[in-house]
C-alpha positions in Angstrom: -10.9 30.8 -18.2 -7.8 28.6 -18.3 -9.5 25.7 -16.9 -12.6 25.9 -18.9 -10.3 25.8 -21.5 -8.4 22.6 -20.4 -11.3 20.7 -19.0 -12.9 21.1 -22.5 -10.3 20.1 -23.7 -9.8 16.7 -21.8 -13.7 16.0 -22.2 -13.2 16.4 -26.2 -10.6 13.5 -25.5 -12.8 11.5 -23.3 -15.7 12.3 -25.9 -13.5 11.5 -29.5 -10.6 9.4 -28.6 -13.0 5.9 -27.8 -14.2 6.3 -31.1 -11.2 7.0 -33.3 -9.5 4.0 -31.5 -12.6 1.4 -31.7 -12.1 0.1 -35.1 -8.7 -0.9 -33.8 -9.9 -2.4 -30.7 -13.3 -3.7 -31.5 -12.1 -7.1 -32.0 -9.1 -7.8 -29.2 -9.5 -8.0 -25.8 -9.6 -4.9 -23.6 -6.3 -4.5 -22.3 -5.5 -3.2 -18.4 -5.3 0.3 -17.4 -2.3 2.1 -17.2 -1.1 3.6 -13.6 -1.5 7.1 -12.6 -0.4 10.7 -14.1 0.2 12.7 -11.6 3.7 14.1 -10.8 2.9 13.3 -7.0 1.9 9.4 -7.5 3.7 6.7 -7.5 3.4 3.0 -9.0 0.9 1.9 -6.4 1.5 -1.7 -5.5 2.9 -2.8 -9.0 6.1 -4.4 -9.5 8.5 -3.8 -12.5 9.6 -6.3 -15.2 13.6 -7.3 -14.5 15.7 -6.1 -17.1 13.6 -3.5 -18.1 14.1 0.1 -18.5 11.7 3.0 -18.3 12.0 7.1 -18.8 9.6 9.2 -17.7 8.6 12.8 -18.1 6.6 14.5 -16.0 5.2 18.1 -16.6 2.8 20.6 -14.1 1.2 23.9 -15.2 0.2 26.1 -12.6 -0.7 29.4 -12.3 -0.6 31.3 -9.0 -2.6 34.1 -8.4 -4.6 33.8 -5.0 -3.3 34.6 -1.6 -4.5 32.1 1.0 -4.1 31.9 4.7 -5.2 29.2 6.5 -8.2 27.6 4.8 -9.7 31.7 3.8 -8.4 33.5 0.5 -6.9 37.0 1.3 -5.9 40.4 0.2 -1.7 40.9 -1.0 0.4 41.8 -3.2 -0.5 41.9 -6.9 1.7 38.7 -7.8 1.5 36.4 -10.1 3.3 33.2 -10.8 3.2 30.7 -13.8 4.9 27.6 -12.7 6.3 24.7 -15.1 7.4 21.9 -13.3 9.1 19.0 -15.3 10.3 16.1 -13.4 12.3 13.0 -15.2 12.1 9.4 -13.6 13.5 6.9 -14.0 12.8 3.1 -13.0 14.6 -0.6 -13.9 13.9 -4.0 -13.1 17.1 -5.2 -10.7 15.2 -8.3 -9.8 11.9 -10.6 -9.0 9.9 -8.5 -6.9 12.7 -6.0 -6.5 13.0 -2.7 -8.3 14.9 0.8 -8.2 13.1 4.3 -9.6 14.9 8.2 -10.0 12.7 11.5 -9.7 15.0 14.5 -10.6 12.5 17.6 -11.0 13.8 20.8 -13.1 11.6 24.2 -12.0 10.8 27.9 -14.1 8.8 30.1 -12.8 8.3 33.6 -13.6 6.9 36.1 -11.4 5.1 39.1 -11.8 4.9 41.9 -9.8 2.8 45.2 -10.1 5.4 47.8 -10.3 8.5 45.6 -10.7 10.4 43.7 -13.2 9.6 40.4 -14.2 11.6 37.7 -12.1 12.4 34.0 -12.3 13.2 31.4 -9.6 14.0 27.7 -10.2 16.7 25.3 -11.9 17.4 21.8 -11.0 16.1 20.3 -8.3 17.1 17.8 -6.0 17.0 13.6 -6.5 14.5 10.7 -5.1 16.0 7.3 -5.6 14.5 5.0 -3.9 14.4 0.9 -3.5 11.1 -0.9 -4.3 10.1 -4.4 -2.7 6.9 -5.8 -4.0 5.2 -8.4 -1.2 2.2 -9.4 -3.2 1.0 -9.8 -6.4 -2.2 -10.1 -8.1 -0.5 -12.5 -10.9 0.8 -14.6 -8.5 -3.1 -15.1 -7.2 -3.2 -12.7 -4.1 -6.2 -10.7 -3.5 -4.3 -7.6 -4.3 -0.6 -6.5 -5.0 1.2 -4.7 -2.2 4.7 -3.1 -2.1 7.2 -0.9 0.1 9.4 1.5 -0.6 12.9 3.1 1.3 14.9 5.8 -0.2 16.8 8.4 -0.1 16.4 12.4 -1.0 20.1 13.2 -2.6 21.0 16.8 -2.9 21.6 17.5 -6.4 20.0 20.4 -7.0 21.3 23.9 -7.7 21.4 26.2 -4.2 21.0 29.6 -4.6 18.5 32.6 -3.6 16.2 31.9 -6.9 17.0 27.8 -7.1 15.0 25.3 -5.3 18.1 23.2 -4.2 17.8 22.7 -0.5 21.4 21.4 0.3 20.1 18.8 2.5 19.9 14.9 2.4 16.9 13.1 3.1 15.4 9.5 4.1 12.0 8.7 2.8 9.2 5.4 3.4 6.7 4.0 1.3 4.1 2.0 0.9 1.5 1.3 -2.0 -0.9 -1.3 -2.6 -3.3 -2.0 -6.4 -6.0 -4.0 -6.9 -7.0 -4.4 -10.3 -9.7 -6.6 -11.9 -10.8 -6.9 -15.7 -10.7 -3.1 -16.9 -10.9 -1.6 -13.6 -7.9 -0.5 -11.6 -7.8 1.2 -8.0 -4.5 1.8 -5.9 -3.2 4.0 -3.3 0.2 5.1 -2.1 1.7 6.9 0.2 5.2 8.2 1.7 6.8 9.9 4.3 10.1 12.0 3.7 12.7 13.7 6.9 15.6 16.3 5.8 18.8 17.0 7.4 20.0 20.6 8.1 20.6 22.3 4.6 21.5 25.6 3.5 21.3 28.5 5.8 20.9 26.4 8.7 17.4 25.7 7.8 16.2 22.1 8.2 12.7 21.4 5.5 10.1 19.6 7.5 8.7 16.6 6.8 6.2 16.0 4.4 3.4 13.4 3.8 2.3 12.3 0.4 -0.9 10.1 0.4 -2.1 9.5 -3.0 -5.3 7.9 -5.0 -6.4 6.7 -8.2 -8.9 5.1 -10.4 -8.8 4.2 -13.9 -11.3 2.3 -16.5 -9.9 1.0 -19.5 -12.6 1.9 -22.2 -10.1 -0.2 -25.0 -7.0 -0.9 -25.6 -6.1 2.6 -26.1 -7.8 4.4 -23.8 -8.3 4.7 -20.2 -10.5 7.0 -18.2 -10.5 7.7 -14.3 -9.8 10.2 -11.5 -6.7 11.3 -9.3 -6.2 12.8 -6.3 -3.7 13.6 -3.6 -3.2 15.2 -0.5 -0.1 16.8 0.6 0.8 17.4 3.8 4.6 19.8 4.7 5.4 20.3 8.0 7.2 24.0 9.1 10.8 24.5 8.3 13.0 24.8 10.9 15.6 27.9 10.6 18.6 27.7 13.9 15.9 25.6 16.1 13.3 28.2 15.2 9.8 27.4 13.7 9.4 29.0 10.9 5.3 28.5 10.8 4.7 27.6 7.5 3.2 24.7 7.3 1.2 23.3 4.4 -1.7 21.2 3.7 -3.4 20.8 0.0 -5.4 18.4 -1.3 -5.9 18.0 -5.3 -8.6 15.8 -7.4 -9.9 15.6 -10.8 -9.9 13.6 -13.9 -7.6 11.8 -16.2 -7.1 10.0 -19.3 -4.6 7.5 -20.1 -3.2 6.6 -23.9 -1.5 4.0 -24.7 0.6 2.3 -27.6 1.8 -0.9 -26.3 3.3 -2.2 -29.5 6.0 1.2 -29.3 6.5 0.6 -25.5 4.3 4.4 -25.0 1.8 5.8 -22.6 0.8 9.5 -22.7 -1.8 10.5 -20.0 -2.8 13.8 -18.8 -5.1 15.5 -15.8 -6.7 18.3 -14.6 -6.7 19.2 -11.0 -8.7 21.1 -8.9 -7.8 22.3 -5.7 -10.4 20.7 -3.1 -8.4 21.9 0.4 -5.9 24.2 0.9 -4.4 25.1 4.4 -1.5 27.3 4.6 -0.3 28.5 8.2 2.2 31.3 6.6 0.2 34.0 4.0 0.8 32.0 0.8 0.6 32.7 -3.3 -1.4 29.6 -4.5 -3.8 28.2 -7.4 -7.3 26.7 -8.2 -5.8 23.9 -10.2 -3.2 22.3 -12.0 -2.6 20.5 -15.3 -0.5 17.6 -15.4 1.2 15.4 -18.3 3.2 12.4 -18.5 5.0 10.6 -21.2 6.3 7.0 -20.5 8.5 5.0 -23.1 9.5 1.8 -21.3 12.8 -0.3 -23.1 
């Protein structure tokens, strides 16, 4: 019922939001789409303006209520989980072709049980910063525009039995690339993140983000496309042992973008269905998430 509820709601924008914002548009030309929603994506191949400042918010909704293992849904527990994950970024212009960009996430979850109390888990979670280099660029007249990425996974988070603080550092790689052309935009990224030992001895494993996404801009205030991507957590390691729960999920669906250039503003949101799911430990999961973002660049 939920996502009936939230896909109608994103086609009434797809459907109503071109026409209340054509007799603005009508006459100017159609401007380029904005870049992805997702709280897993990141800037593709684009580069960032120097001197410029930018603040994100990123928020998920999910609600957990299947039991998977492997690709199969199963019989547990009656457990449920809502999930609100909001994650702040961050990103400045240091230099041509160079940037820097922050992802700090902050988790709540509630969880309930049949027979028990009502619990929560969550709290701040550990930072991303990483260094951006962009190669190639469309508006210098390459075919597309390609960047890389190297960074670092900083333990800031709280560490506790219900906080998602790991206590470990972490080194991550990158890569994205955007080709863009009139209203159209397509881009793809990916990256690639190792963990040192953390708390309890237990060391995360790695985990693979590869990313896609396509966008049309209908006007100047509106853009329409699709998002997907796949996820990919190798088993934790607890005293050398394998811990066997490793992770694979793969989410599409569609998104739309708005945006209010003259106040420095994009607002997009998405609805994501989940197309794969592979879990090698039994594993509470959902059929799909909502995502929003809110960008006010400075």
């Amino acid at each position: 019922m939920r996502l009936k509820i939230l896909s109608s709601l994103l086609l009434g924008c797809c459907l109503v939001l071109p026409a209340a914002s054509g007799h603005c548009s009508q006459n100017a030309s159609v401007s380029a789409p904005a870049g992805a929603v997702g709280v897993n994506h990141g800037p593709g191949g684009m580069g960032f303006p120097v001197g410029k400042f930018c603040a994100v918010a990123n928020y998920r909704y999910a609600h957990k209520d299947e039991w998977y293992l492997h690709t199969s849904e199963e019989d547990g527990a009656d457990k449920e989980v809502s999930s609100h994950n909001i994650v702040f970024k961050t990103r400045y212009g240091i230099a041509k072709g160079w940037d820097i960009r922050t992802a700090t996430p902050f988790l709540m979850n509630t969880i309930e049980t049949d027979g028990k109390n009502d619990a929560w888990s969550g709290g701040l979670g550990d930072t991303t910063a990483i260094l951006r280099k962009q190669f190639m660029s469309q508006k210098d007249g390459a075919p597309l525009s390609l960047a890389l990425d190297l960074g670092m996974f900083v333990p800031t988070g709280e560490v506790g039995q219900n906080n998602i603080g790991t206590g470990a550092w972490g080194g991550l790689v990158g890569a994205g690339a955007t080709w863009m052309i009139g209203s159209h935009r397509l881009e793809t990224d990916l990256s690639y993140l190792i963990y040192t030992e953390g708390r309890k001895e237990v060391t995360k494993g790695d985990r693979l983000r590869v990313n896609g996404h396509y966008a049309y801009a209908l006007n100047n205030r509106l853009d329409l496309g699709l998002e997907g991507y796949y996820e990919w957590t190798q088993a934790d390691e607890a005293d050398g042992v394998n811990q066997e729960n490793d992770v694979k999920t793969f989410f599409a669906g569609p998104k739309f973008n708005l945006k209010f250039p003259e106040y420095g503003v994009t607002l997009g949101g998405v609805v994501l269905g989940a197309a794969y799911r592979e879990y090698e430990k039994q594993t509470l999961t959902e059929d799909w998430r909502a995502e929003f973002k809110l960008i006010k660049l400075f």
